[in-house]
N, C-alpha and C positions, 0 to 999 in steps of 0.2 A: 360257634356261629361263623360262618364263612359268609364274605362280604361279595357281593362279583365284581368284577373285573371293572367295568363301567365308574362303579361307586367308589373303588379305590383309586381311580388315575381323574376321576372327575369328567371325562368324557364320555358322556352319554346322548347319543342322537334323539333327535326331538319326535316328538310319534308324532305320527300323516295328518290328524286332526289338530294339532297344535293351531295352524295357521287357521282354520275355519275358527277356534275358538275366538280368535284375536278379532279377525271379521265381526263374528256375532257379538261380539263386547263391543265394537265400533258402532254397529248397526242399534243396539240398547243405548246407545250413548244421546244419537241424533235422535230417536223416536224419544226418548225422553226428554231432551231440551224441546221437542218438540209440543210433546204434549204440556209441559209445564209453563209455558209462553203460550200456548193459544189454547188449550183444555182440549186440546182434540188434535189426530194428525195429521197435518196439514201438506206444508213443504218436504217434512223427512221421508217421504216415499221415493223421492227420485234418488236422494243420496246412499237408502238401504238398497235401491235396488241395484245403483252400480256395484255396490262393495257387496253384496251378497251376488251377481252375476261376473263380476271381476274377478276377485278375491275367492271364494268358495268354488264356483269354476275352475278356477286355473289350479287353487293347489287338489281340484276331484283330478282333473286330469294330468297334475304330476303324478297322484297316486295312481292311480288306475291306467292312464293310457300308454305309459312305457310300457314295452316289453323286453 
């Protein structure tokens, strides 16, 4: 079995959706305290929508808008 290269020196680069995942775990975070403090959602819409149009945003167009 041969190990790569990455896995033997421990440096391995993070894949392009890494940062959206962290996003959408923030966004699950505040729509849940949300719902669990008033049964319904309330206030967490403005704070998904910055960190989903901030954050998801910016790392779509690290990936995609370099050339």
């Amino acid at each position: 079995m041969s190990m790569s290269k990455e896995a033997t020196q421990g440096k391995s680069a993070k894949k392009w959706w890494y940062q959206i995942a962290v996003m959408i775990m923030f966004c699950i975070f505040f729509v849940g305290i949300d719902v669990y403090q008033t049964g319904r959602v309330t206030w967490s819409v403005w704070p998904v929508a910055a960190v989903l149009f901030f954050g998801v945003g910016f790392s779509l167009l690290n990936k995609f808008g370099r050339d």
